[in-house]
C-alpha positions, 0 to 999 in steps of 0.5 A: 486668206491670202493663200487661199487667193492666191491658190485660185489663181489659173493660167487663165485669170493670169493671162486675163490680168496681163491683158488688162494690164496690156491694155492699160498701157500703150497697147491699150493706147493704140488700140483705142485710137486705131479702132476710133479713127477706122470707125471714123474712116468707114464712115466716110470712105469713098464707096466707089470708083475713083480717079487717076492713081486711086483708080488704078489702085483699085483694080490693077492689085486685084488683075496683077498688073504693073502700075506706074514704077516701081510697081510697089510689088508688095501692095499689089500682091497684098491688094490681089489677096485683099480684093477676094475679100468676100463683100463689097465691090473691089474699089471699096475692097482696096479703099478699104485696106486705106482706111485700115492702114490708117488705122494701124498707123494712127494707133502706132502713133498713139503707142509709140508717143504714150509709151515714150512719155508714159502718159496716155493723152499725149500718145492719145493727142499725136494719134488723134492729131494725126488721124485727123490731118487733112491729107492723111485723112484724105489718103485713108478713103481711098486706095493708096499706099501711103497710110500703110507705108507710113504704119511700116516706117512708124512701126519699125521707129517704134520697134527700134524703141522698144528694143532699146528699153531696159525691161526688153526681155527680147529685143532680137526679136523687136530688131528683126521685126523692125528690119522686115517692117522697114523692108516691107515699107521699101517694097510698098513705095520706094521713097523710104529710101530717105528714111534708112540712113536716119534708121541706122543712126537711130538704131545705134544710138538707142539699142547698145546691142548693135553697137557691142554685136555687129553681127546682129546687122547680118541679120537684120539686113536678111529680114529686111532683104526677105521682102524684096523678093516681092521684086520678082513680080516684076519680071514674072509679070511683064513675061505675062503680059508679053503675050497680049499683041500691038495695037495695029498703027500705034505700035504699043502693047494692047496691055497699055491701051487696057491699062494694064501695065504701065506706058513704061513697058516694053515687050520683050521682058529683058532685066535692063528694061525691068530694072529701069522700071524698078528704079524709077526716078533714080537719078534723082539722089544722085542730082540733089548731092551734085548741087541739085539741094541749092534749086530744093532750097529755091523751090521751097516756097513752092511748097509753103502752101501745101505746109500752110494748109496741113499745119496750123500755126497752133500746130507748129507752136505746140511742135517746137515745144513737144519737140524741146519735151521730146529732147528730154526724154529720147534726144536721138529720136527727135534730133534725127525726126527733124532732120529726116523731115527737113530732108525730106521737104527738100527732096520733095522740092528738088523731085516736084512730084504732083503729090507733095502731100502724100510724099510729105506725110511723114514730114508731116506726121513728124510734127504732129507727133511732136505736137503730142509731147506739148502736152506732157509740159502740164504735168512734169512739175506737178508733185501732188498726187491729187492736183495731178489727177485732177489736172489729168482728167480736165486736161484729157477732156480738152484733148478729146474736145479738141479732137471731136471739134477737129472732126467736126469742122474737117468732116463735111470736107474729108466725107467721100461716103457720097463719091459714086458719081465717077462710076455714073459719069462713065456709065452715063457716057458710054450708055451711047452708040460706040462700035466695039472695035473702037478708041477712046483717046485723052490722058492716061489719068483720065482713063483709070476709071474706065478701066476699072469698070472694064476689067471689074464690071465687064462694062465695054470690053471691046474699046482701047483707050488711046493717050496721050492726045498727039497727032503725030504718034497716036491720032494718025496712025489710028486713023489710018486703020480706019477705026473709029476715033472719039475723044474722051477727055481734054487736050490740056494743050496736045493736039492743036489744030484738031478742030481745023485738021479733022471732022469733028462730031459732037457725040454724046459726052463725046467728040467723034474724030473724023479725017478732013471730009469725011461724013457719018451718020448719026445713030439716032433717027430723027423725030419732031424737029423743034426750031429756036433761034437758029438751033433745031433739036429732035428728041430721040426715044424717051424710057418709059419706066426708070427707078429713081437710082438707075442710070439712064438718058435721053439723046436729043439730035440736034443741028446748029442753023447759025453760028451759036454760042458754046454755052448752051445747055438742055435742062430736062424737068421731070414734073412730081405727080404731087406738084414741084419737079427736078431738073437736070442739065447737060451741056449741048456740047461737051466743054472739050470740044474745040474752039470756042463757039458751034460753027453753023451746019454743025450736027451731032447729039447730046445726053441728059441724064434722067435722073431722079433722087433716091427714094422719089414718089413712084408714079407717072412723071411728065418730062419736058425740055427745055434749053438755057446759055450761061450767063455769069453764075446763072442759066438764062432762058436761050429761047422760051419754047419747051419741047415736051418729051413724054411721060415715065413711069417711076418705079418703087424704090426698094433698095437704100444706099447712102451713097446715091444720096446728096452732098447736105444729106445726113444718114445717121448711124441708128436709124430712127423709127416713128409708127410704120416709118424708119428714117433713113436720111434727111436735109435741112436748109441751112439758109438764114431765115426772117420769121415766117419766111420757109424752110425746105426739108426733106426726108427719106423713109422705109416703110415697115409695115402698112400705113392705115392712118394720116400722118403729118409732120411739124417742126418745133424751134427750141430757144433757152427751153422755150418752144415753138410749134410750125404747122402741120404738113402732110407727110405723103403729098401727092402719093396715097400711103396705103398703097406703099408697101412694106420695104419701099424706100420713099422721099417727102418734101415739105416747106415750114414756115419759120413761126412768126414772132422769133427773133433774131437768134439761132434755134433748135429744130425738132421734127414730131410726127403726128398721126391721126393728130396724135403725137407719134414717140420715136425710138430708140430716142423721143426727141428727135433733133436734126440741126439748127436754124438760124433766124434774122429777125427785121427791124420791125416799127410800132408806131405810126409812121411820121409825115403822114395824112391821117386815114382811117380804113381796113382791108378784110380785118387784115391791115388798116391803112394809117395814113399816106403822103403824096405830093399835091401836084407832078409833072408829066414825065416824072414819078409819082412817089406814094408812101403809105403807112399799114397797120396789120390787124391780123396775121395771114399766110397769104402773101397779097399785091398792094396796088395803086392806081391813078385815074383820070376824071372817067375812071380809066387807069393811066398809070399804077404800080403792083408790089408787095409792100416795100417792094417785096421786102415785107410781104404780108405773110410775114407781117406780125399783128400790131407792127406798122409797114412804111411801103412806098410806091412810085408811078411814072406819069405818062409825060403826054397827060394832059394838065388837070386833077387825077384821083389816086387809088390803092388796094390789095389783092390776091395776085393767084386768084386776082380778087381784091380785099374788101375795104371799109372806110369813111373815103370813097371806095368803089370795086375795094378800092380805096380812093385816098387823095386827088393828084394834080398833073401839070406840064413838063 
């Protein structure tokens, strides 16, 4: 049998077992855990443009430009030949090469460690450890080069280890592999020049070849020398960019003001200039060992946060003790892993760059990696083959618990799946009147996303942007030519005085420059003038038709007639055909515009955007406009005039794209179907709630097929197996579902009402689908859970109130009043206070006003106060049959009364209609009121 097994045997079942037999090992290792985190990478990967450095990353790899030294010119010839990847745009082209160096790093982590201890959880906990970090993470979404700089240096650690293992067949190979990793790191970010010297050491102390056969090192010096020809881009580039001319004024390349190349750059190419530039901060290595260690040791604190805030004390603890496991297995590796991390923490606290994160991410995936080992301290004294696999397979699912919380907890947090708001901003700023032979001016960090949108998108390619905001070297000269000038961006300090040396013009999300005297005409021609208090505005041409996900505005010119507050803001409500509205705000003027108040006479014009949420109801929206001021933490009426715009017409929206939703938004991954509908997206008020208080919901479908049928949407709260039912609500309000046609994506709104009678407790919420009153199933799952609700049940009273006069009368069958307690006399001036005591009898969903009058010997009111009961804290529509209701009421009497008896009645109404409930009692009543006691008012 035997022989005949063994004859069956193929070159291909020979290489499939060795595969298994791959993958079982740390090559399995790494690819479970970087295909896990690139999953988890993708879904939350910024999809758009992004600011400052991720910005410039994005589109400069793919116009060959020259970023900020040293260039990294592996990067960027690897991101020019990434950006021509077939799908996407090129900002998720380049946040996507992130993501995937991540990956690769996450599953080098997860290799490395396994292989070391030989135990796949620990490779499995410093990978996921790792992946999961708050900065690293972050780094992954978008375009940058740290996640793939730290996979070359963890890379060429792990080659290094292998070569020195004895079961190496070709450990040359693995050498010169490790030397061109560790050549490409140099070549994607200079600072794993800290890293060598600890490289060599480690390859001497592991790999006994190197020590018996120095001539190896020739070898592994030219394949780490092969990717620094990478270098050559430098020169090769700034001879191309030379051609581009000088900004007439300003005297620099126009290249620099396209953002192209960085400020550092100097027409003609000459190797003195390129090798500054490549050099970068090359002073600094030199200053930390002529003394510069002593101000690191100093500024050590400064970088405590930044610790605090990546490594947990949980973390640290388990490091110091993967560390001390680490020693046992490969001494040299974690000696030299702490030293390079201490090193490099002060050498981050001596350079004080703005990103000490990113430059410390290999300090930080130090401790993590060792964090890992802690683990393998479970396992080393079990002897017993059966407790070990046992201890194994619990202590692998606390790993993957620990992970999958991780995640969890910093997901809401590391999620930049939403991040297409700077590519609005920019587009919504620049939808303004600005002449093509026009500047910009800020800082440079404030420009790369305009940038991006010039050289990608071909948005306004005829405008420069000018940095950084100084008088002297940019903002005179410029003038000068007689170009137009607008600030873009704050001043952070530069330019003082701008507000008193020029003309300045509120324009738009702009400030147009102008030299002292001068005049322009606003672009917009004036309509009906609206005057409040001392601000006249006019609106400017409203669109007549928009798609909820477009970018559009309204410009409203205005002209300050005094001096007015700076705070002010233009909120433009666009009314639902089906009742409710959204709003959007806008400053009136931009918070970079100087000073700290809008001096009288001045004029200019702002943008709203109009802007509605993806998959609004199509039809025909009224607009109105209406202006607030800040007041604290919220917008207070400045007038109460509203100006009405106009109507628009809102298209059907057709396309989904999940990141024109909001941040409390949940898309899940499989959509789920119910009848005609796909469910796309929906949020659930996370808010604590009493019984029968509401709860919003909304949701966002996709329209399979024609809908011929009512259909409607409940909630169910799930508590230890028992559930409850809320009311139905129509699942189309306001819009007629026959005329959706299959495709349309379309957004409802709906309130619930947390049943009455749940207590204090948290709850499941379940959405069910009814049409034509019958359940609908979902697919692929007949449940359909979508998040919890927290319930905060109130004290509730159910026995009469004490201390009061015994009544007997009912209101409607709703409430019966038990009793009252009111003084027998007063004094004019003074407060009347009345305690009633309710009985609900019913239940309503009507939320009706008690009142209580005071009446003189005529019948006419002379004092009376409207509430809910208690004052609005329990309000009838939250009341439970057979509680009891303490509501006090109090009325100030008027101190002219004159001295005599004064009856006291009370009631209840409905305050949208007005009509009183109907009472029923043995005291006098006249119109449903109840007349309860008679008061006595006596002088002050």
């Amino acid at each position: 049998m035997d022989k005949m097994q063994g004859r069956r045997r193929t070159p291909v079942r020979d290489a499939i077992d060795k595969a298994v037999r791959a993958f079982d090992g740390e090559l399995g290792t790494f690819a479970m855990l970087g295909l896990a985190s690139l999953l988890l990478y993708l879904r939350t990967l910024a999809p758009d443009v992004f600011v400052s450095d991720f910005a410039e990353f994005q589109y400069l790899p793919a116009k060959l430009g020259l970023a900020h030294p040293n260039g990294f010119p592996f990067y960027m010839l690897l991101g020019w030949a990434w950006s021509h990847i077939p799908f996407g745009n090129v900002a998720w082209r380049m946040n996507l090469l992130s993501a995937i160096g991540g990956a690769l790093a996450v599953g080098v982590t997860a290799g490395f460690a396994h292989g070391i201890s030989r135990n796949r959880w620990v490779g499995v906990l410093s990978g996921g450890l790792v992946a999961l970090t708050p900065t690293f993470w972050g780094y992954s979404l978008v375009a940058e080069r740290y996640t793939l700089n730290l996979f070359f240096l963890v890379g060429s650690l792990w080659l290094i280890w292998m070569a020195g293992r004895e079961s190496c067949k070709h450990p040359f190979s693995h050498l010169l592999l490790s030397s061109f990793l560790l050549g490409l790191g140099f070549s994607t970010h200079p600072s794993d020049t800290l890293f060598i010297p600890f490289w060599i050491v480690y390859a001497l102390a592991r790999v006994r070849m190197l020590r018996r056969r120095p001539q190896v090192w020739l070898a592994m010096i030219a394949a780490w020398v092969v990717p620094l020809f990478s270098f050559l881009y430098v020169p090769w580039r700034w001879s191309y960019f030379s051609g581009y001319p000088m900004v007439p004024g300003v005297g620099r390349s126009e290249a620099v003001y396209r953002g192209l190349v960085h400020v550092w750059y100097t027409p003609p190419a000459t190797w003195g200039k390129e090798k500054a530039y490549i050099l970068g901060l090359r002073g600094a290595a030199y200053g930390f060992a002529r003394g510069g260690w002593r101000y690191a040791i100093e500024n050590l604190g400064w970088l405590a946060p930044t610790w605090r805030q990546e490594i947990s004390v949980g973390i640290a603890l388990a490091a110091l003790v993967g560390f001390v496991r680490l020693l046992f297995y490969d001494a040299p590796l974690a000696m030299l892993l702490a030293g390079f991390s201490v090193f490099l923490t002060l050498m981050v606290a001596y350079i004080k760059q703005g990103k000490n994160d990113a430059y410390l991410l290999p300090a930080f995936w130090t401790l993590l990696f060792f964090a890992g080992f802690s683990m393998d301290w479970i396992f080393a004294p079990l002897k017993n083959v059966r407790v070990r696999r046992a201890v194994m397979s619990i202590s692998a699912l606390g790993v993957v618990l620990l992970l999958i919380c991780t995640a969890a907890s910093r997901y809401p947090d590391r999620d930049m799946s939403r991040r297409s708001d700077i590519r609005r901003w920019w587009l919504e700023s620049l939808n303004v009147p600005l002449e093509d032979n026009a500047a910009l001016l800020g800082h440079w960090s404030d420009f790369t996303p305009f940038w991006y949108l010039q050289e990608m998108d071909g948005v306004r390619p005829g405008l420069l942007a000018l940095f950084p905001p100084d008088k002297k070297d940019v903002i005179e000269p410029w003038l000068g030519t007689g170009r137009p000038l607008y600030l873009a961006a704050p001043t952070h300090g530069w330019a003082a005085g701008l507000r008193h040396d020029y003309e300045l013009i509120p324009w738009g999300r702009f400030v147009r420059i102008l030299p002292k005297g001068t005049r322009v005409s606003i672009p917009f021609a004036r309509g009906v003038v609206h005057r409040m208090d001392g601000l006249a505005l006019s609106v400017a041409e409203f669109p007549k038709q928009i798609l909820p996900e477009s970018i559009d505005s309204v410009a409203v010119r205005w002209k300050a007639e005094r001096e007015l507050p700076k705070d002010l803001f233009l909120e433009l409500r666009l009314e639902y055909p089906g009742g409710g509205y959204v709003g959007v705000s806008a400053p009136l003027v931009i918070a970079w515009m100087p000073g700290r108040s809008i001096d009288a006479g001045t004029e200019g014009f702002s943008i709203v955007p109009v802007r509605l949420p993806l998959g609004s109801p199509p039809g025909v929206y009224r607009a109105d406009l209406r202006v607030f001021h800040l007041h604290g933490n919220y917008m207070k009426p400045f007038s109460p005039e509203v100006i009405p715009v106009g109507k628009i017409a809102v298209l059907p929206t057709k396309r989904f794209d999940r990141s024109l939703l909001s941040r409390g938004e949940v898309a899940p991954v499989v959509k789920p179907r119910v009848g005609p509908l796909t469910m796309l997206a929906y949020s659930l008020s996370h808010q604590p709630v009493r019984p029968g208080d509401p709860i919003r919901l909304e949701f966002v479908w996709r329209v399979n097929r024609k809908i011929s049928k009512r259909m409607d949407v409940r909630l169910r709260f799930w508590d230890l197996g028992h559930g409850r039912l809320s009311s139905a609500d129509p699942l189309f309000q306001g819009s007629n579902p026959e005329n959706l046609s299959p495709g349309t994506i379309i957004r409802t709104i709906h309130t619930f009402r947390a049943p009455k009678g749940l207590g204090s407790h948290t709850y499941l919420a379940e959405v069910r689908v009814f049409g034509d009153g019958k359940r609908l199933h979902w697919i692929p799952t007949d449940r359909l859970p979508i998040g919890f609700v927290h319930v905060e049940d109130r004290s509730h009273l159910w026995k009469p109130c004490s201390g009061c006069k015994p009544v007997q009368a009912t209101f409607d069958g709703l409430a019966a009043l038990e009793g009252f307690a009111v003084p027998a006399s007063v004094r004019g001036g003074e407060k009347l206070s009345l305690r009633l005591c309710w009985h609900a009898i019913g239940e309503t969903e009507k939320s009706y006003k008690v009142f209580v009058h005071l009446l003189d010997e005529r019948g006419k009111i002379v004092a009376q106060h409207d509430s809910p009961p208690a004052n609005g804290k329990l309000p009838t529509d939250l009341w439970i049959e057979g509680e009891y209701v303490e509501d006090l009421h109090e009325l100030v009497v008027p101190e002219s009364l004159p001295e005599g008896e004064y009856s006291l009645e009370v009631g209840l109404y409905d305050p949208a209609t007005g009509a009183r409930l109907p009472v029923n009692s043995n005291l006098p009543s006249m119109g449903n009121a109840l007349e309860v006691t008679h008061v006595r008012v006596i002088r002050p």
